[in-house]
Every structure is written in C-alpha cells, then in structure tokens.
C-alpha positions as CSV (number, residue, x, y, z in Angstrom):
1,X,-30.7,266.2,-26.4
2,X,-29.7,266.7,-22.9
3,X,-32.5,268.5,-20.5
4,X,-31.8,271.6,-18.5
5,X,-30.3,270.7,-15.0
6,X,-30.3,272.5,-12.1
7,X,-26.7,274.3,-11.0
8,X,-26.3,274.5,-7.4
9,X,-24.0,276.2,-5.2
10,X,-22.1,274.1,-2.6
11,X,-19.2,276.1,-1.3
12,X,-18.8,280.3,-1.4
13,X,-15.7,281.7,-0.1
14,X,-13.3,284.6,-0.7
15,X,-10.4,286.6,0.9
16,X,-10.6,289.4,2.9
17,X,-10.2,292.4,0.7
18,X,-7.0,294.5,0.7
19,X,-6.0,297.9,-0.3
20,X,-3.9,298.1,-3.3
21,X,0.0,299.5,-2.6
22,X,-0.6,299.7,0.8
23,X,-2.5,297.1,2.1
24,X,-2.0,293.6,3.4
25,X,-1.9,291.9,0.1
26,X,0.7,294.6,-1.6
27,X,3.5,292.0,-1.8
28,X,0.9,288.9,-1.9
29,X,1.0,287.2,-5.6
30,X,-2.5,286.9,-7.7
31,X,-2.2,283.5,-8.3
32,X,-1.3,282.5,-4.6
33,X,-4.2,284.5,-3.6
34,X,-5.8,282.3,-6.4
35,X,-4.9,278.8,-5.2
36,X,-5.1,280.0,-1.4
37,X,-8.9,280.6,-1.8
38,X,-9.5,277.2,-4.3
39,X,-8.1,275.1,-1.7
40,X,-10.3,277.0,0.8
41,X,-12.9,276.4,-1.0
42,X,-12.5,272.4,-2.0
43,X,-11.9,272.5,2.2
44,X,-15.6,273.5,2.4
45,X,-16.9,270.3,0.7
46,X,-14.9,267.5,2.5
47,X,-16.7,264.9,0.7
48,X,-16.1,265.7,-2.4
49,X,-14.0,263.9,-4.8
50,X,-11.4,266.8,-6.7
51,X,-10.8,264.7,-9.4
52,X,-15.0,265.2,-9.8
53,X,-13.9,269.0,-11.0
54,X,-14.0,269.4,-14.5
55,X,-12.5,272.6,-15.0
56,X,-11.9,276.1,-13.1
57,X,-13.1,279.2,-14.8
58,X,-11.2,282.1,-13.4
59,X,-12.1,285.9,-14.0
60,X,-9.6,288.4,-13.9
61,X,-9.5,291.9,-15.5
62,X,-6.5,292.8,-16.7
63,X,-4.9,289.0,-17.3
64,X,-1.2,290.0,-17.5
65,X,1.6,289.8,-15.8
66,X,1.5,288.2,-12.3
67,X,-2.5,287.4,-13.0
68,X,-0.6,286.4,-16.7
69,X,0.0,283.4,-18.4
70,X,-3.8,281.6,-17.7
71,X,-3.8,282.3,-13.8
72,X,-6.5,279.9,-13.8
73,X,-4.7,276.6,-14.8
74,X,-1.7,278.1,-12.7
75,X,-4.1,278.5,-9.3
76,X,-5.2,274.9,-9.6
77,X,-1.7,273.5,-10.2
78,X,-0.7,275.7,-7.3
79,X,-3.8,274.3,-5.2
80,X,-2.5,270.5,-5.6
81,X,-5.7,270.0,-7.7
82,X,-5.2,267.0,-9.6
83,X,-4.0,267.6,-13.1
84,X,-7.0,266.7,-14.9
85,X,-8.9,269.9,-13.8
86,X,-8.6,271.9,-15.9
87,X,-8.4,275.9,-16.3
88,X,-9.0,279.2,-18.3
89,X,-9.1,282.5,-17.6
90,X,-11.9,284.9,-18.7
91,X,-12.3,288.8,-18.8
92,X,-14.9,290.9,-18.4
93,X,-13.4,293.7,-16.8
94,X,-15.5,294.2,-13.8
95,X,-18.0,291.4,-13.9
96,X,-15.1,289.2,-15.1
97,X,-16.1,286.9,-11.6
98,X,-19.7,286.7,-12.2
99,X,-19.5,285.8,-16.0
100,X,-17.2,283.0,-14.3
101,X,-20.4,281.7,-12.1
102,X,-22.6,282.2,-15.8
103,X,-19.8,280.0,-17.6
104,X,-19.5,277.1,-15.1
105,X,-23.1,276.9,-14.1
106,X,-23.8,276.7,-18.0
107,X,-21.9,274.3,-18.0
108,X,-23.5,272.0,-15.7
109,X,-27.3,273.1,-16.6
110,X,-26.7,272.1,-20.6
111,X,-25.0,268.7,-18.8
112,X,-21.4,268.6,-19.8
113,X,-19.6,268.7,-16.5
114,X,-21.2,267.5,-12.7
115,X,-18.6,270.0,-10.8
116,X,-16.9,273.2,-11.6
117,X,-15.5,276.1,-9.7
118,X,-16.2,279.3,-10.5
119,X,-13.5,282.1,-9.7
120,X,-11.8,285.5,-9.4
121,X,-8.4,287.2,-8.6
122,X,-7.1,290.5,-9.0
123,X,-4.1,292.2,-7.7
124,X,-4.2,296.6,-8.2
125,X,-1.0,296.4,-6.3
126,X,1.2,294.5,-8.9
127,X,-0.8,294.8,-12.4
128,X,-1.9,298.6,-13.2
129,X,-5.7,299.5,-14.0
130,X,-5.2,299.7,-17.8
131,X,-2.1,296.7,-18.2
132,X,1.5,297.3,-18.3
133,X,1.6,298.6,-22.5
134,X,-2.6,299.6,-22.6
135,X,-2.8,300.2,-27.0
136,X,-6.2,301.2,-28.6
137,X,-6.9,300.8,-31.9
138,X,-6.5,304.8,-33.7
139,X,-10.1,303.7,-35.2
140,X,-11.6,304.5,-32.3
141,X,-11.0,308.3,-32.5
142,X,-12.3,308.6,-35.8
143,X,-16.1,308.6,-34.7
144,X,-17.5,310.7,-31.9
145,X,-19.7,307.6,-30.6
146,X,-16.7,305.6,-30.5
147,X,-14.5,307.9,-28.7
148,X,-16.1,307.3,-25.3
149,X,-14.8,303.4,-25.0
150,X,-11.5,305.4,-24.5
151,X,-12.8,307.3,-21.4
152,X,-11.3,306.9,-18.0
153,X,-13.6,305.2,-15.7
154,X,-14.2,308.2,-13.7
155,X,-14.9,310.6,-16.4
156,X,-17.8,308.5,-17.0
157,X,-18.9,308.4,-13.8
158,X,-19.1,312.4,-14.2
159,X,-21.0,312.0,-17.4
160,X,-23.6,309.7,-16.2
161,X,-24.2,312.7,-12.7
162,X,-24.5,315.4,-15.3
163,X,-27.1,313.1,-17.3
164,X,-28.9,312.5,-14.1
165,X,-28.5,315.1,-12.5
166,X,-26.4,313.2,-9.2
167,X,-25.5,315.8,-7.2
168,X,-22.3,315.8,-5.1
169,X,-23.9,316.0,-1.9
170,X,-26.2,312.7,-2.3
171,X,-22.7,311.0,-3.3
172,X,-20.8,312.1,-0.4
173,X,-23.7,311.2,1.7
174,X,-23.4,307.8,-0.3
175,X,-20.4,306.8,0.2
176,X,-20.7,307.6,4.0
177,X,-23.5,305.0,4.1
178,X,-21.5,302.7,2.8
179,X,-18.3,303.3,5.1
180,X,-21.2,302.7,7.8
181,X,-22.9,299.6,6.8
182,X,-19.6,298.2,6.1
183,X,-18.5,298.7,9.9
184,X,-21.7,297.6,11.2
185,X,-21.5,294.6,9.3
186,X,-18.0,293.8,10.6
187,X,-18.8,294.3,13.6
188,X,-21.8,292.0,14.1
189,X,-19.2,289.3,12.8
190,X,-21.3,289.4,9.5
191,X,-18.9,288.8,6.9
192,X,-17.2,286.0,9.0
193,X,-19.0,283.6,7.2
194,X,-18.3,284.2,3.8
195,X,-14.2,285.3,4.5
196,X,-11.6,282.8,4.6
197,X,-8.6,284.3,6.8
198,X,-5.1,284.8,4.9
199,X,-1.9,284.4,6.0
200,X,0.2,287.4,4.8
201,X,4.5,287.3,5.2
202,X,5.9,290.6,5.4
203,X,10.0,290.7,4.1
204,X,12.4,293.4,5.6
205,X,16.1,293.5,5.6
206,X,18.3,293.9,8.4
207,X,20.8,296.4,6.9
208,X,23.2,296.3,9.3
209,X,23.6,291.9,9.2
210,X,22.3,291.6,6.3
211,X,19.8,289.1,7.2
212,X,16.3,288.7,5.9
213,X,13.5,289.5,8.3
214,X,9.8,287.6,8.3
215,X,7.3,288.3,10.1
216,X,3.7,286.5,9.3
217,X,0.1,287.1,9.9
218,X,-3.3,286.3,9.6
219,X,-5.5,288.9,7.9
220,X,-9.6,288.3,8.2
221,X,-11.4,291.6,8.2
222,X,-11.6,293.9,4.9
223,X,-9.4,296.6,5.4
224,X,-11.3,299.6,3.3
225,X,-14.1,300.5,5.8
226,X,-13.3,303.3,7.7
227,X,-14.9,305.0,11.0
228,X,-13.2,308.3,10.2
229,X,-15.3,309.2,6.8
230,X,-17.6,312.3,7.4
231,X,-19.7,314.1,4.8
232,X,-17.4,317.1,6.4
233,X,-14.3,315.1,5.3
234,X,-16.1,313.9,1.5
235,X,-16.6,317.3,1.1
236,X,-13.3,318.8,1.3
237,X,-12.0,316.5,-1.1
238,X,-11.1,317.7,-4.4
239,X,-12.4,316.7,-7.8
240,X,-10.4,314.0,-9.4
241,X,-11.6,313.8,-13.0
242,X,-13.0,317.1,-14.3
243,X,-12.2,320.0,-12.6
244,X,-15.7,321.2,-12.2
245,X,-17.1,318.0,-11.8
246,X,-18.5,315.8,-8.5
247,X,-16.5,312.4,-8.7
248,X,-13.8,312.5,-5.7
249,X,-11.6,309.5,-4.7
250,X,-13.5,309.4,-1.4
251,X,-17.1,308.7,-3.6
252,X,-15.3,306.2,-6.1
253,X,-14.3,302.4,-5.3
254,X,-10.9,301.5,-3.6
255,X,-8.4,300.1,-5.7
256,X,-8.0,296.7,-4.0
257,X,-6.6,293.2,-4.0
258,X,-9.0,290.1,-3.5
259,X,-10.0,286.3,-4.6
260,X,-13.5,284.8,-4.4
261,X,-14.0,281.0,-5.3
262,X,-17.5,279.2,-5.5
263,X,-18.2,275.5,-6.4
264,X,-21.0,274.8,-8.5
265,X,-22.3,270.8,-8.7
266,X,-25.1,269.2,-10.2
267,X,-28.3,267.9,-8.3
268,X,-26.7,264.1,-9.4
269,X,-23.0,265.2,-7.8
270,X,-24.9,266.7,-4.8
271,X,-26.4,263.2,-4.2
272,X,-23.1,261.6,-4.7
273,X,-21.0,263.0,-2.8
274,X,-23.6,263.9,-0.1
275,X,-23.3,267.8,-0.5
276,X,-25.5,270.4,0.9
277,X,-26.1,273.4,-1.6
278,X,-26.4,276.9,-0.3
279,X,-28.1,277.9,-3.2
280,X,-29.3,277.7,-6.9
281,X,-27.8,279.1,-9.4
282,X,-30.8,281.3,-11.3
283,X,-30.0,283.5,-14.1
284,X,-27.4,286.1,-15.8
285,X,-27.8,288.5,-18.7
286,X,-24.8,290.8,-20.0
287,X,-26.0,294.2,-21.8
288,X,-24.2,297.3,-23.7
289,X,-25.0,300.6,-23.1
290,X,-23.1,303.5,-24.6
291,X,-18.9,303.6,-23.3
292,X,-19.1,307.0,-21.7
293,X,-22.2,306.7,-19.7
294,X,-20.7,302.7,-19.0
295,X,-22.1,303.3,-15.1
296,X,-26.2,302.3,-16.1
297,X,-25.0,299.1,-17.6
298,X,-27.0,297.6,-14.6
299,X,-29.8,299.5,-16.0
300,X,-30.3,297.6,-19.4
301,X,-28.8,294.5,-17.4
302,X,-30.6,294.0,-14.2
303,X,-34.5,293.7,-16.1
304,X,-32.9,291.3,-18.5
305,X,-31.9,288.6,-15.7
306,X,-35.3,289.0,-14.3
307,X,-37.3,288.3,-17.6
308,X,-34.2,285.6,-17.7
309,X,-35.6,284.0,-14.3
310,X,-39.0,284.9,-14.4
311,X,-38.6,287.1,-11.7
312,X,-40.3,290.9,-10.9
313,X,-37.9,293.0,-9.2
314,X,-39.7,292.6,-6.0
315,X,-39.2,289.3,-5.8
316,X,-35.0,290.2,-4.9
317,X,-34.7,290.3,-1.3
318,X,-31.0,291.2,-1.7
319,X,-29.1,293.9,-4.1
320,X,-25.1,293.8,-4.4
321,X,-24.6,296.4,-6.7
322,X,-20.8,297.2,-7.3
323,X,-20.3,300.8,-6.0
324,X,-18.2,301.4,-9.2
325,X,-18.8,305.2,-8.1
326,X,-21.8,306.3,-6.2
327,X,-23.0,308.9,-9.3
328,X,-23.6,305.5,-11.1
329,X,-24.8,303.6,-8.2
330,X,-27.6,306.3,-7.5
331,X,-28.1,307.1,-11.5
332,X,-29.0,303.0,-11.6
333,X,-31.4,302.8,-8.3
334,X,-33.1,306.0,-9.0
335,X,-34.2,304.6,-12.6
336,X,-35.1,301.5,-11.5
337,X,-36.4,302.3,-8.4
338,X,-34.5,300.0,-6.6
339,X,-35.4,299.6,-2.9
340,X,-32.8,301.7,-0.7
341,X,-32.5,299.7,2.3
342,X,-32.5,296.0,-0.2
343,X,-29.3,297.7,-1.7
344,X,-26.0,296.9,-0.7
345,X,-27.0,296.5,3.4
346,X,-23.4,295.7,4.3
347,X,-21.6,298.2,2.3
348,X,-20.1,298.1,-1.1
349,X,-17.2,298.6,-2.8
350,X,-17.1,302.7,-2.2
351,X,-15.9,301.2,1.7
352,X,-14.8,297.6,0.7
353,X,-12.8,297.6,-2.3
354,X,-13.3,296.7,-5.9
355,X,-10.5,294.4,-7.0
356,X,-12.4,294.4,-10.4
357,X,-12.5,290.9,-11.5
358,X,-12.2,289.2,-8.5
359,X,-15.5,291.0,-7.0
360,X,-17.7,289.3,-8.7
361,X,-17.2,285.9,-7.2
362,X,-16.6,288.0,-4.0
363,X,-20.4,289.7,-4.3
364,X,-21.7,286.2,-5.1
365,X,-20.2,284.5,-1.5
366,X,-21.9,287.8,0.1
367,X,-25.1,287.6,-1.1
368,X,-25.3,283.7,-0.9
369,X,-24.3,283.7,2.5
370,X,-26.4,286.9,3.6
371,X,-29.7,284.9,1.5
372,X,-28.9,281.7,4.3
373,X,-28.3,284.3,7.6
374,X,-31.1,286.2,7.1
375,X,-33.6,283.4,5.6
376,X,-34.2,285.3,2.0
377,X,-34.8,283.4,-0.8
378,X,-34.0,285.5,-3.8
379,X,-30.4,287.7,-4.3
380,X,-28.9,289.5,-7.2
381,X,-25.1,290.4,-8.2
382,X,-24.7,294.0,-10.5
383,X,-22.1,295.6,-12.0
384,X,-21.1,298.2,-14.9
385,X,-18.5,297.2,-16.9
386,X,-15.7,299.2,-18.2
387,X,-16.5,299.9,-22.0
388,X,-20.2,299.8,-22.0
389,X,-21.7,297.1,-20.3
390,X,-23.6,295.8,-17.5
391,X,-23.8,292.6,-16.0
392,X,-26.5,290.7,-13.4
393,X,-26.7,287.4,-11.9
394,X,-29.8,285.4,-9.7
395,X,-29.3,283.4,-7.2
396,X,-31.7,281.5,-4.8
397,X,-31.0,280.1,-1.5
398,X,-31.9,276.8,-1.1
C-alpha cells in the first residue's frame, strides 16, 4: 500500500473576470477561455515536461452546450497538450473548481499520478443559469422537505436572512465593502499576480461594404468592481426575489465569465523537474445542509476541513468565502464567528463576479498568491452550493 504524499501547488493562474452579456468575454468561447488559461498555466512552469500531466480535471457548472461535450478533454486538445493527458469534466455547481483541486490532489497524495491540473470555466453569457432544457424529477414536489432543492438561488438567500435575521441594511453595507476592497485591491496592482491577461476580438460588420470588422484587445483587470456603488444607491434598488424580501441584484453575485487553472505535482515531480511550489495542498470536506437554506453550506463545511487538517479556525490567516449573496455570507460569519477583516480582504464575488464553476480554481490562485504576498501561512476557499451543500478547501503556502 502506497503512503500518503504530499500535493503541492506549482503554478495558480486565472482570467480576468468578465460580466456575463455584456462584458468582455460575451462572445469569448468557454473552452477557449479553457485552453487559453491551461496553456498560461503550463507557461508558468517552464521546466516541466507536459507529457508529465496525467490528466486535467475541469469544473464547470452547467456542462452543456459551449462548456458541452467534456470541455475538459476539449481545452487540452485546444492547448496543444499532448494527447496522452487526459480530461474530464466535473460538476458541483458552485464549488465545481475547488472539488477539481480535491480530485487531482487526491490523486497525487494516494500516488497514482506525479502531475495534474486542476481547472474551471464558465461562460453566463452563452449557457443560461439552469441549462438550455433544466427538467426536475415531479418527485420532488411530493414532499415538503424536498421542494426546496427546486428553489431559485435567491429565494434562498431570503430564507436564510429571515432565519437569521440579515437585515437589508448590513447587506447593502456588505456589498459596498466589497465594491471597495475590490478597487483598492486593483489598484495596489494586487490581483496582477494571480491574472493572466486575455486577448478578446470583437466582430462588427460594415453594412454598407459588407466587410467584416476586427478589432482586438487585451483585457487584465476584473471588470465587476465598481466606484459608483453607494449604500444610497443599494438602497433604492428593488427586491428581486420576494417582494417583501431584502435580496437585491446590487447585494447578490454578478453573473460572470471566467477560467482559473492550477498545477498540482508531487514532492518527487517537484525534484524532477526542478519546480518551486507556492503551496500545499491541505484539506477539503463537502457537506449538505437543507436546499432552501443552501447559503450555510459553509457552515457544516468549513469545521469539517479543519478537523480534516488538524487545524482551529484561528490558525486561517486568509478567508475567500464566495459572496453567493451577502444574507448568506453574513448568516455564515456571524455563526462561526469568522474574523471580519480575515474575510474576503480584496473583495468577493458581490464586486467581482461568480462565474460559478470556474470560481473555485479562481478563489484558489487568490488566496495562494495573497498567502505568498503577504507571508501567511494558512488560507481557506468556501462556498454554498446550489441544492444544499457547502464546500471548503486548505491550503498552505510553502
């Protein structure tokens, strides 16, 4: 029997993240977003050998369509990997990227592969929230506890501020914080690290020749964050999900496009090919909570990757908890306790986008690179998941 190795993190990179239907990726493909950040990512680690990689494990959320077909295996053709690597597409909704990182780095800790990448891609522009044809089974309606894995995502972010008791001013005032970290952050050049730059072609016609017009350019900041958001503003936006509810479009996530890639390599493939991790690979655990309160999954999920590690929850310098809404980001740091200021310091998804199963891997090159810059040793990546779950991953810097 094979000992438990070591899975260590040798390359973190992602896209800039754009906003769906109208931002810069609206007409950019999933699965070029896919290979563009795989071959950024291989670009990181020149001394590596690609035909080391023993497979790609891609998350996406809603795995149809352009993101159809196994996007995975289609990225790494696209990425002029060579065709032994392999690839397969996973879906956890939400943490569909981080269960990625679990699945590869398992991989290499149990010792049956030396290299792996861990990904994620999603496009809101081209592949609606629920799929092109969404069915669920009828059995679903036919008990009352049941029922709730039907909910939109937003009505149960209403359900879990009436259950603890989030009021709509603290998640205005939340989702301001975040539009201001966020800038901050870009502004100090923070994200530079972890962001590969894009280029983007935009296509218009010439009606009156009839030729074809291109024009292409480089995208390299997130495009969500914005200086205008004012609790004045938040507040004069209507309810979107229940009429006398709290959750508004300006305290929810973005709809957003995005890719994140990380390479994950043994301690015997970091020797070999001379690579210098950025961090260890620590723990995960997944948990279910009930569907229509499916915001506190990070409630249930968060202690378990701690007891996982071995770790008390003040040994985490570093919080990225997915602003899935900011009812369910407060509901989860108010139970817990969590440490305001170690919680999402450059912003979250509320200002820079959730492109659902891409932001895992995306959240994982953030807090990987923010553990290095800031000389931290211990970060964690949280999420709900749609349905009833939550989701949370350890990493160390190294």
């Amino acid at each position: 029997m094979k000992q438990i190795q070591d899975a260590y993190i040798v390359a973190a990179t992602r896209t800039p993240i754009g906003r769906s239907h109208r931002g810069f990726f609206r007409n950019t493909r999933p699965d070029d977003l896919l290979s563009t950040i795989l071959k950024a990512a291989i670009a990181q680690v020149p001394n590596l050998d690609p035909a080391a990689i023993e497979d790609i494990i891609c998350g996406c959320a809603i795995p149809e369509a352009q993101q159809g077909l196994n996007v995975a295996r289609i990225g790494a053709v696209l990425a002029g990997l060579p065709t032994s690597v392999g690839g397969i597409t996973v879906n956890r909704f939400c943490a569909s990227g981080l269960s990625a990182i679990q699945m590869a780095a398992d991989r290499i800790r149990v010792g049956e592969a030396e290299v792996m990448i861990a990904a994620g891609v999603e496009s809101m522009s081209m592949v609606p929230m629920m799929g092109n044809s969404p069915s669920l089974s009828p059995s679903m309606f036919e008990r009352d506890g049941d029922v709730g894995i039907a909910y939109g995502m937003g009505l149960t972010a209403e359900k879990v501020a009436q259950q603890w008791k989030v009021s709509r001013e603290a998640q205005d005032a939340f989702a301001v914080q975040s539009h201001q970290r966020a800038l901050a952050a870009q502004q100090a050049g923070y994200f530079a690290d972890e962001t590969t730059p894009v280029a983007v072609t935009d296509r218009s016609a010439n009606l009156e020749t009839g030729e074809t017009i291109s024009k292409t350019r480089t995208v390299s900041v997130d495009e969500g964050a914005r200086a205008d958001t004012t609790l004045e503003g938040l507040g004069k936006l209507r309810t979107v999900f229940a009429a006398r509810g709290s959750v508004t479009a300006g305290n929810s996530s973005q709809t957003s496009d995005g890719a994140g890639a990380l390479i994950l390599a043994s301690g015997a493939a970091v020797q070999r090919f001379g690579l210098t991790p950025l961090a260890r690979f620590v723990s995960f655990a997944s948990k279910g909570v009930p569907p229509h309160i499916m915001g506190i999954g990070p409630i249930e999920a968060i202690p378990a990757a701690l007891r996982n590690a071995g770790l008390t929850q003040n040994d985490i310098d570093w919080f990225e908890l997915n602003e899935a809404f900011a009812a369910q980001s407060l509901a989860v740091m108010g139970q817990l306790g969590l440490d305001p200021a170690k919680v999402n310091p450059m912003g979250g998804a509320i200002a820079l986008g959730h492109p659902l199963g891409a932001t895992g891997a995306i959240r994982a090159a953030t807090v990987i690179h923010a553990l290095k810059r800031n000389k931290l040793k211990y970060g964690m990546v949280t999420m709900c998941v749609g349905m009833g779950q939550g989701a949370a991953g350890i990493f160390e810097a190294v």
